[in-house]
N, C-alpha and C positions, 0 to 999 in steps of 0.2 A: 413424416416427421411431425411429433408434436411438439409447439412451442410452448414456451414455460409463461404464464398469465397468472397475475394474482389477485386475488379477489376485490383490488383498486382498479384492475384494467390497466396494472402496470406488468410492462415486456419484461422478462429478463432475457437481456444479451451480456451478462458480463458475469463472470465469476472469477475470486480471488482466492488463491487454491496457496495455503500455509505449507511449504516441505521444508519445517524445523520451526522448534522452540527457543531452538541453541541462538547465543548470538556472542560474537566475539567484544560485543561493548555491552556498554549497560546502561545506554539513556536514561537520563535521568525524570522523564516523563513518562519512558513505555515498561522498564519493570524495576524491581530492588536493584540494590547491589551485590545482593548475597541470594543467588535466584533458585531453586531445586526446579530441574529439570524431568520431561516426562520420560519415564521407561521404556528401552527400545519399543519392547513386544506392543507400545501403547502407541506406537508411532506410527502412519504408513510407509507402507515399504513403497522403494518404486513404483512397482509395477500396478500396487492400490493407488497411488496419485495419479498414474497414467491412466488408468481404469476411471479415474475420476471425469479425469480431464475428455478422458472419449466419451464418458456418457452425457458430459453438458453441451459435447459440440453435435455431440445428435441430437441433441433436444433445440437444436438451434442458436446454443449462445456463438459468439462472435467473437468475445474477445476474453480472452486468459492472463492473470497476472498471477506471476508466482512470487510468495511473501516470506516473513518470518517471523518471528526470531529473522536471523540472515539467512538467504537461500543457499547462497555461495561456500557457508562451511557445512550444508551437507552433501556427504560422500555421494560421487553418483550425479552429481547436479546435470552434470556436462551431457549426460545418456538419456537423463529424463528432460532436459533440454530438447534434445535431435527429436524424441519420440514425439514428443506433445508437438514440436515447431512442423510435422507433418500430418497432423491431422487432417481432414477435410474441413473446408469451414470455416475454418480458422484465419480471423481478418485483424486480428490487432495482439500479439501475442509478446508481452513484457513484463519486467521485473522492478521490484523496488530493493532497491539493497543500498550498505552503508557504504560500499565503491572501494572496502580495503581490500577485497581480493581481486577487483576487475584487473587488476597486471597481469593477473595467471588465467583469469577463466574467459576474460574479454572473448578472446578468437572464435572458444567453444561455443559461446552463448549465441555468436552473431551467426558462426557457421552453422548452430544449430538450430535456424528459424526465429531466434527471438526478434522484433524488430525495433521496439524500444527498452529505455530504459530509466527509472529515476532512481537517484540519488539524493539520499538524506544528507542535510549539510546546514546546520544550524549555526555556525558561528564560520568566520575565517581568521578570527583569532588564535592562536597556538594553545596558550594556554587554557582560553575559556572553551574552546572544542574538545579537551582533556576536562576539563570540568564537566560539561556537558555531557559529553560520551562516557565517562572515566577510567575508560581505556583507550580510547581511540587516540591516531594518529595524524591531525590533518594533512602533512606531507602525502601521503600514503595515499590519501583518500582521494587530494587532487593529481596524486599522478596514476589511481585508477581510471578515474574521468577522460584523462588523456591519452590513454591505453585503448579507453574504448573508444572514442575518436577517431585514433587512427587506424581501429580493425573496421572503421565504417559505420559504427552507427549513429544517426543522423537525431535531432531532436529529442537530445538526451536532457531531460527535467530535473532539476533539482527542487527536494521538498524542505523546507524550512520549517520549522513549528516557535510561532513566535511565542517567548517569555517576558512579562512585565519585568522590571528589573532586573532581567537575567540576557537578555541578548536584541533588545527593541530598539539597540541604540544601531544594529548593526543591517536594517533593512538597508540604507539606501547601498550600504556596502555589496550586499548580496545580490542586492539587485545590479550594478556596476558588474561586478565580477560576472554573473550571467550574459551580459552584454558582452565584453568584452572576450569571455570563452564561448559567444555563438553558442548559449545555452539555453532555455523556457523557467521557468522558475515559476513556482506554487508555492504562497505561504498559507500554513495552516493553521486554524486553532486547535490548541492543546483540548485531546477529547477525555471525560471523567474515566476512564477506566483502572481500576485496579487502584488498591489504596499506596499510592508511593510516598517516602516518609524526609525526602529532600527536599519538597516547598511543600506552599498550600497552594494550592489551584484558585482558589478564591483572588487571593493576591497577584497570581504570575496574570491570570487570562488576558488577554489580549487581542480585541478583536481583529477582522478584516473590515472592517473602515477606519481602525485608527494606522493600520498596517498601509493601506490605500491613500490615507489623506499624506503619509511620512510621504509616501513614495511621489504623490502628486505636487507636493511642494519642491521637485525637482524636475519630473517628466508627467506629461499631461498622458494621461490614461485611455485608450478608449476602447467601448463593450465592445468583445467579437463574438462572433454568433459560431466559432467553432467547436468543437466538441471531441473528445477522446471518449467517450462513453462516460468516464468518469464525473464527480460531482463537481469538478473546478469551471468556475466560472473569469474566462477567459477576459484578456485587455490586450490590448497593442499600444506602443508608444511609437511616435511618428516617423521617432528618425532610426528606429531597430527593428530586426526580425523576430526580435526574442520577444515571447508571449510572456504574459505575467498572469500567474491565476491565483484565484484565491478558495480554500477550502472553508466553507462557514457552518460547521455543525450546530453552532450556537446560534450568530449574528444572522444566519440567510438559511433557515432551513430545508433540504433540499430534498425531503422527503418525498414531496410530489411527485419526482419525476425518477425518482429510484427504481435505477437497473440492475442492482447488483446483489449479490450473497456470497458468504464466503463457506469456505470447507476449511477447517480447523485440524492440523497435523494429527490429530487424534481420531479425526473422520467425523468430526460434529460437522452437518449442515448450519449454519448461521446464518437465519433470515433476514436478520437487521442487528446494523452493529452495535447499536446501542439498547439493544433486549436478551434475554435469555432463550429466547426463541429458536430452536434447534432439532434435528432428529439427528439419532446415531447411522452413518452411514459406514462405520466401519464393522458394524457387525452385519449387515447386508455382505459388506464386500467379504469377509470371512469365512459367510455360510454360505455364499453361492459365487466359490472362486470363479474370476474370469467366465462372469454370467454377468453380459450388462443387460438384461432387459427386468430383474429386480432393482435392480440399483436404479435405472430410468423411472422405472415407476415410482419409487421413494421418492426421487427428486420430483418428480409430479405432482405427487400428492401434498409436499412439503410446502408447494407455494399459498394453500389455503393458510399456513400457520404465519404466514408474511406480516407482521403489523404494518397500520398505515403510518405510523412513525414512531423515532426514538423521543425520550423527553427528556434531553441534555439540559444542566443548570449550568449558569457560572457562579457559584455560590461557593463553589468546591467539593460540591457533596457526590461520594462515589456511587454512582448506580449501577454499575456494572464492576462486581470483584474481579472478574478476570484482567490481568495483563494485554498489553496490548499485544506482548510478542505472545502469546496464548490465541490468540484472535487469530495475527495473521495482518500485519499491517497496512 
């Protein structure tokens, strides 16, 4: 086995693997309103995401998150679930999704190996979660959360993305409601991707210490040294189990210690989320069907193109045109 190093001396054990650009809402941070979608034949299929996903667990990653767009409306989700949640290797395998469809796919996901999950859930207002989503339904959303509950799965995350004047009034809320549904909860800052034309980023930003002092003017915080691979940096409050993290692209850059890369619905390797830094891996998987020892070596070779960091402003200024649901969230 060779493991994936990049020319910092950083490991990669994690990859976040996009299956769709589709998304049943339309945040109003991660794309338009009016969004063109990519062309099937442009999309992987199955069996190329599966094909993915076994050639980073040979290479030694560890943990798999499957993204979007929303994972959950594409076709198939429930099969490429089973397949990936049996890999060898494989120690931390979940999903980020907007929780409207976990009523119907809950059982599959958990039957089929996944063992976490987060949910995006920026407002617990009615209206203002319809603002925000511009379709979504919160009803819906907290009775997915509850669905997946009660098929079993355990330390289900909720991701918040805090807005200046658009939803900062509602941290300690969120954090409350996480408590009280035996949830973990991660607020993020809004990252510059893709030119969206409902605020200015300048104006909403928000960090993670002004989101952390809200929160500590009611519950006193404190650092935990635990870790999901991921970049949130973890707190405990004295008198709960529910963790509190924070994501700081901007305010705590967490370049240093970055594990991850993603693969892009379209088969772009993506070395860093906030660069253009890429190889195509769906044309490896094309010309050398169900051959993973090209594809391995792509992704090998791919960790020299690693930058040693993204250069996020909060100015508002976009440096990255793609969308977020392009990316792979």
């Amino acid at each position: 086995m060779t493991d994936l190093i990049d020319k910092f001396s950083r490991h990669v054990r994690y990859v976040r693997i996009s299956v769709t650009d589709r998304c049943d809402f339309r945040c109003v941070y991660c794309m338009s309103e009016e969004m063109t979608f990519l062309p099937r034949d442009q999309v992987l299929s199955l069996e190329e995401l599966y094909q993915v996903a076994r050639a980073f667990t040979e290479l030694g990653v560890e943990k798999i998150r499957l993204t979007g767009g929303e994972p959950l409306v594409r076709k198939g989700i429930g099969d490429l679930v089973t397949n990936i949640g049996s890999l060898p290797g494989l120690k931390d395998f979940a999903m980020t999704t907007n929780g409207a469809g976990l009523r119907r796919h809950a059982q599959a996901l958990y039957g089929g190996g996944m063992t976490r999950l987060n949910v995006s859930l920026d407002s617990l207002d009615t209206d203002r979660f319809r603002r925000l989503t511009r379709t979504g339904d919160l009803a819906r959303v907290i009775d997915g959360i509850h669905a997946a509950q009660d098929v079993g799965f355990e330390r289900i995350k909720l991701n918040a993305v805090i807005l200046r004047g658009r939803n900062d009034d509602e941290v300690l809320d969120l954090v409350e409601f996480a408590r009280d549904e035996k949830l973990d909860i991660s607020f993020i800052e809004e990252m510059p991707l893709g030119d969206v034309s409902d605020h200015s980023r300048g104006e909403t930003f928000y960090s993670s210490d002004e989101v952390q002092t809200r929160i500590e003017s009611r519950y006193p915080l404190m650092p935990s040294p635990e870790t999901t691979l991921g970049p949130s940096r973890y707190f405990r409050m004295p008198d709960s189990d529910c963790r509190v993290g924070f994501i700081s692209p901007h305010s705590h850059n967490f370049c240093s210690t970055c594990n991850r890369v993603r693969v892009t619905v379209e088969g772009r390797l993506l070395l860093c989320l906030g660069n253009e830094h890429s190889v195509d891996l769906r044309e490896t998987l094309r010309r050398y069907p169900g051959q993973l020892q090209p594809l391995k070596e792509q992704i090998i070779a791919a960790m020299d193109l690693k930058p040693e960091r993204h250069h996020f402003s909060t100015d508002g200024d976009v440096q990255v045109v793609r969308f977020m649901n392009m990316t792979g969230g």
